[in-house]
N, C-alpha and C positions, 0 to 999 in steps of 0.2 A: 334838137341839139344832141338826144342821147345817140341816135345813127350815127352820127356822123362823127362822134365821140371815140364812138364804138370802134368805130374803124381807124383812125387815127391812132387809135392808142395800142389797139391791137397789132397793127401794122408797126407800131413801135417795137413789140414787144416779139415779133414774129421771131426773127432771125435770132435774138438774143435766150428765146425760149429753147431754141432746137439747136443751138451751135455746140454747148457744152455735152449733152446726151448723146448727141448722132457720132463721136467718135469714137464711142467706147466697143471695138469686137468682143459680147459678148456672146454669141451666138451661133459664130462660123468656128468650127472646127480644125480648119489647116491653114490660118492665116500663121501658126509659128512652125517652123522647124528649126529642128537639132542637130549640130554637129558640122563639123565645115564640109567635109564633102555632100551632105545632107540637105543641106542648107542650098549648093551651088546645086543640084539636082532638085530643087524644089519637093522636098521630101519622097522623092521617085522611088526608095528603096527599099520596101518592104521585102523585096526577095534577094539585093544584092549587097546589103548591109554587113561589114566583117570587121566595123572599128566599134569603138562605146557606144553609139549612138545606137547600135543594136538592141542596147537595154530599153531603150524604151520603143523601134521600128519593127523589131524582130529580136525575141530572146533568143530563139533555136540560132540564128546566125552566128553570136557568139563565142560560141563552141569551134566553131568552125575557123574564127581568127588566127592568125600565125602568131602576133605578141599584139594586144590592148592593152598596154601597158598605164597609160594614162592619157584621159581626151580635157581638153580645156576648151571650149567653144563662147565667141566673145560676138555676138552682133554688136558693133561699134553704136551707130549711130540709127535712129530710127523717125523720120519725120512721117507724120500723120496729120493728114486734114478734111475737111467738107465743107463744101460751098452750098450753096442755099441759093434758090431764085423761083419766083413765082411763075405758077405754070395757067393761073389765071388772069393773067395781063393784070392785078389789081394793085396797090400801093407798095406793098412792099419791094426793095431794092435789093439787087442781088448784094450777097455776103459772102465772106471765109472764114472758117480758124483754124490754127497750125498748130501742132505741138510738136517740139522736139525734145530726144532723150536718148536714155538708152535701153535698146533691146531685150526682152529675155533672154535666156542663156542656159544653156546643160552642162553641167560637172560629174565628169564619173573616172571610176576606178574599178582597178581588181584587185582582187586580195590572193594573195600565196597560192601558187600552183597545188603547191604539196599539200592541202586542207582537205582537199578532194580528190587528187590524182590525172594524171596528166590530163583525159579527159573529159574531165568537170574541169567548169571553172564559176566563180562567186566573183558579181561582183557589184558596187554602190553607184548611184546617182541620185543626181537633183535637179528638176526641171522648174520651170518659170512657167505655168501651162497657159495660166493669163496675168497681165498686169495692164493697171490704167490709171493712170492721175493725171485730174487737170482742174484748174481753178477760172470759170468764167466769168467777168462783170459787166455786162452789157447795158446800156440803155439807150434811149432817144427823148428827146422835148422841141417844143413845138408853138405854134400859136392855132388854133381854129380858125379858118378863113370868117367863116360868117358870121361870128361873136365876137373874135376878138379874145376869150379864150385862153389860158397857158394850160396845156398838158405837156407832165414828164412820166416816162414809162423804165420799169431797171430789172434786169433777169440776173438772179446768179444762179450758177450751175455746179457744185461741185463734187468729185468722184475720188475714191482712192479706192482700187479693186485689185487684188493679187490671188491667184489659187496657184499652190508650191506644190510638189508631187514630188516627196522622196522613197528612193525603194532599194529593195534588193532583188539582185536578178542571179536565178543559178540556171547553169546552162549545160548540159551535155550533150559531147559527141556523140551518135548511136555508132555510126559507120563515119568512112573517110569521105561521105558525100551526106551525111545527116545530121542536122543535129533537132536538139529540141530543148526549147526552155521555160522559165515562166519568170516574170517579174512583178512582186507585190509591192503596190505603192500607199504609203500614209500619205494623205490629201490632205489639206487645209485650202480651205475657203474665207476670204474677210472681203466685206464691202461695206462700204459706208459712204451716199448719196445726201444730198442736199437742195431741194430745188429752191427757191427763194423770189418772188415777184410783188414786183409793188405797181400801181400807177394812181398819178393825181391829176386832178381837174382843176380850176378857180377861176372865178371869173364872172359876166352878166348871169345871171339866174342858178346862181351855186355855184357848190364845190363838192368834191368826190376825193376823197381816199380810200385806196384799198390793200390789202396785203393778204397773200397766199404762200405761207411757210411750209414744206414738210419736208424731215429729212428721217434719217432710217441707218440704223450697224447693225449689221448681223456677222457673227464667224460662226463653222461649221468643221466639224474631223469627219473623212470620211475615208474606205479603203476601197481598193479595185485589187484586179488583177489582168497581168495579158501575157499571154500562150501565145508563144508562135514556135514555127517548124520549118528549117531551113533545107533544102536541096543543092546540092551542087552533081549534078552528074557528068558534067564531063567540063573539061574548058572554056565552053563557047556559053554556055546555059546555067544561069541562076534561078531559082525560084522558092518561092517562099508563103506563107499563110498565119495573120495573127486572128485571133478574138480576145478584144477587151470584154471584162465582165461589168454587169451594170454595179454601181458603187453600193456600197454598203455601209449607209449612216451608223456614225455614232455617238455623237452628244455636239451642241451649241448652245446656242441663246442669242440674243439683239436687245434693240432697243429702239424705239419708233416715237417722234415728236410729232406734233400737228398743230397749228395755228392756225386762225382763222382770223379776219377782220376785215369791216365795214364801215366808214363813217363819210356818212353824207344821202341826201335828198330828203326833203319830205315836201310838205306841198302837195300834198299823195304821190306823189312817186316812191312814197315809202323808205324802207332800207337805215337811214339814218345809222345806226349804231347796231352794227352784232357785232359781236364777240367768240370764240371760241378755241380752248388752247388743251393742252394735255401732253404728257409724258409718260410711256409706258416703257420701264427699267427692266424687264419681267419678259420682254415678247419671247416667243417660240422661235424657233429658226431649223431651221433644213433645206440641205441643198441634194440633188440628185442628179447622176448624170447613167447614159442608158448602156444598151451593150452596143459593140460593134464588130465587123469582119472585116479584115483586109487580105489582099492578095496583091503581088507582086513579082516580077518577073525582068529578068537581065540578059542580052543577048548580044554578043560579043562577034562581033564582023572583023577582023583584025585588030587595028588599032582605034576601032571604036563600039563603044559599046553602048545600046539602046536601053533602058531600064521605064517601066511600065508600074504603075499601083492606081487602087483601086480601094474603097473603103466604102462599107454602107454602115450608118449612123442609125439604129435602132428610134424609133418615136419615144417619149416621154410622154407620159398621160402631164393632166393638168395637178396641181400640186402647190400647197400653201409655202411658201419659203422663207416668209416672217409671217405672222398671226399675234396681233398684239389686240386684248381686248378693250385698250380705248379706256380713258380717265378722265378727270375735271372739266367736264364738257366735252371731247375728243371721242367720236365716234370709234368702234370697233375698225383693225386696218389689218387688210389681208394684204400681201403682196404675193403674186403668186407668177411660177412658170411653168407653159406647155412648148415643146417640144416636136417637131413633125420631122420623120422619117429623111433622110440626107445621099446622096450617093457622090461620094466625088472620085476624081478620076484625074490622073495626069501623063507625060513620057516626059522623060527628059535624053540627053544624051553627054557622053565623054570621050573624048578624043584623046591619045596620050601620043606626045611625041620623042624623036628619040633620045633629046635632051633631059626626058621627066618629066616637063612642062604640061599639065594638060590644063584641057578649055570644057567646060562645063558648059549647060544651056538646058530650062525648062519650061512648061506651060503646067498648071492645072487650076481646075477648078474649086471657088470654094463655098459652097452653097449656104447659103442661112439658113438653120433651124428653127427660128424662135415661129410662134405658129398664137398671130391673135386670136386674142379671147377675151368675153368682157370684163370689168374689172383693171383696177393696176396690177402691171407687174413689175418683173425686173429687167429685162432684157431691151436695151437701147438701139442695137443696133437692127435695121432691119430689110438689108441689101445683099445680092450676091455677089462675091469677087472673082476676080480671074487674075491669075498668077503668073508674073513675065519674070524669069531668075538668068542669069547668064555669071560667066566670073572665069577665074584659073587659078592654078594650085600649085606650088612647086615645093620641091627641097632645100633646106635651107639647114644646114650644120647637122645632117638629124631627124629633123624634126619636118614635119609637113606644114606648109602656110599655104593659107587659100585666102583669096582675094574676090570681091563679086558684088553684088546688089537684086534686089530684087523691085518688081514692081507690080503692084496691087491695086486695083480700079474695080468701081459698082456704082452702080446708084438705084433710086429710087424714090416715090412719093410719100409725103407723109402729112395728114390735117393737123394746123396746130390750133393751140386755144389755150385760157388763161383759169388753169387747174384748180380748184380747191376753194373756189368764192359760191357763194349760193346763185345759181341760175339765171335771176333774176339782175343779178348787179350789171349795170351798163357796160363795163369795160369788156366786157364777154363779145360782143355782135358776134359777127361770122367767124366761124373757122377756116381761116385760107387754106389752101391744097399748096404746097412748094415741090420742087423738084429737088431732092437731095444725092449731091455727087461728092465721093469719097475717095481718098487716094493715098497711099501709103510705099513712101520707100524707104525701103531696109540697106544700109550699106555693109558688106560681111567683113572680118577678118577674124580669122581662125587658126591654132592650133592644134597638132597631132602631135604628143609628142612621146617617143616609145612605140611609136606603130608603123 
């Protein structure tokens, strides 16, 4: 009875196990962009950036703006989801979950021309680098064909994850085709996960209860910095070059729960009753993220212009990011993330016509970082994206409005199984292999206003 158990309940528990986790982008690096024109170029503009959004694409460009007077950037709407369907013909039924919200977003400013002279210029932002909330409650129940049997299976999943990046960016003109800048950003990192599973058995020759609780908060300050250097040599040609510095911790803390329980078989089958629970108020926490280089490039054919980037994502060694040493029966619990080396790459292009009206359009790539290891860690997501952006921008009293959406597709495999019970417990059987497909559209609308 216990096979067949096993798989039944498991098969319950599949799709409800991996729906909540697999949407969270922690991991891909250019799933967001900044700034409405930004945004409709699928972040293309590392070398031909001359509004706010420079403060964090290219500082050196900056300088080089006519008036940046104030950028407001608003992704309206953002739906995000993954389907789930088995890639070994076995019980489980394919599945989806959806979230919908709203976007991150970039606010920036300048401050007084005259603080620094015509040209320098100073100036604020604040970025959304990641965010993710979702609350999942899944389950399944059932009868056993060949007992007769009732099993019920319940997953919850849930996430609230944000890192905020506010800075200052100062930026000088060298020459009428140079500039150079750098902007320092205060980081904040907060995540707080929950994963939650139970399944019950009853019926001819026993019964089975089980429950696997852990959840985990950690916040973390940390700083960077990113230097970039803008080129303009002549009308037709833009070109540009950043390096992000790797971060520089400076204080956190967390806090890490774990439960454990067992009740049911003996007859030797054992098991009957364990117990196991703990809270550690006290954990350690740290986040890090590596250096990077980009380069970028704009090339202007009359009334259209091609724009090129290009970014390599430095590796992160392996690294504890909560360390909590475990209390009232609750083992020691590392949570940890490693990191592997990233290169992404995109074009986009801009059309302007003679009304003002122009049409925007890009592709790029956005590769996953996170790099298994054994051990829990933190990183959920574990697929590569590709980037489809298109939209258009016009004048409107003033002010610049852009209109647009984007579109983001990946997948990939992943073994699921029922976390945190000791080995031994039936509801475990096999770990099925699923196919995981993910997809994400962004809808834009944006202001320029002063530029």
């Amino acid at each position: 009875m216990r096979t067949r158990t096993s798989r039944l309940v498991i098969a319950g528990l599949a799709i409800a196990c991996f729906a909540g986790p697999a949407a969270a982008q922690d991991a891909n690096y250019w799933t967001i962009q900044y700034g409405p024109v930004a945004q409709l170029l699928g972040g293309q503009v590392v070398g031909s950036t001359r509004d706010l959004s420079a403060t964090y694409y290219n500082p050196g460009g900056l300088a080089l703006a006519k008036n940046p007077a104030f950028l407001l950037s608003v992704q309206t709407v953002l739906l995000q989801g993954v389907s789930v369907d088995s890639t070994g013909g076995g019980p489980l039924t394919p599945a989806s979950a959806w979230t919908l919200g709203v976007a991150p977003s970039l606010i920036a400013g300048t401050f007084p021309k005259g603080w620094f002279g015509e040209d320098t210029r100073l100036a604020w932002s604040y970025l959304t680098r990641q965010q993710f909330n979702v609350l999942i409650d899944s389950g399944a129940v059932g009868n056993l064909p060949a007992s007769g049997a009732r099993y019920g299976a319940e997953s919850l999943f849930s996430q609230s994850m944000t890192e905020g990046w506010g800075g200052l960016t100062l930026s000088h003109r060298l020459s009428d085709s140079w500039g150079l800048g750098i902007t320092a950003y205060g980081v904040y990192r907060g995540q707080q996960t929950r994963r939650e599973e139970n399944a019950q058995l009853g019926g001819p020759g026993g019964g089975l209860t089980a429950l696997a609780v852990k959840d985990f908060n950690y916040y973390h300050w940390r700083t960077l910095a990113k230097v970039g250097v803008a080129w303009d040599p002549d009308r037709s040609i833009k070109l540009g070059l950043t390096v992000t510095t790797p971060s520089l911790g400076l204080f956190g803390g967390g806090k890490s729960g774990y439960t454990q329980s067992v009740n049911g078989f003996d007859g030797n089958g054992n098991l009957v009753n364990v117990l196991s629970n703990g809270l550690d108020e006290d954990a350690q926490a740290e986040y890090r993220s590596g250096a990077s280089i980009a380069g970028g490039a704009a090339w202007r054919l009359g009334e259209t212009t091609l724009h090129f980037s290009g970014e390599w994502f430095a590796p992160v060694s392996r690294y504890a990011v909560l360390t909590s040493a475990g209390s009232a029966g609750a083992p020691p619990v590392e949570l940890s993330q490693e990191l592997k080396g990233v290169f992404n790459a995109g074009a986009g292009f801009e059309h302007k016509f003679s009304s003002g009206t122009a049409v925007y359009g890009a592709f790029a790539t956005d590769f996953n970082a996170a790099k298994g290891a054994p051990g829990p860690g933190i990183n959920a997501s574990n697929w590569n994206l590709l980037h489809l952006t298109a939209g258009t921008a016009f004048n409107v009293k003033g002010s610049h409005l852009t209109l647009g959406g984007s579109y983001a597709f990946g997948s990939s495999t992943r073994q699921l199984g029922f976390e945190g019970l000791p080995p031994e417990t039936p509801v475990l059987g096999d770990r099925p292999t699923v196919g995981v497909h993910y997809n994400r559209l962004t809808f834009v609308l944006g202001f320029v206003f002063g530029g």
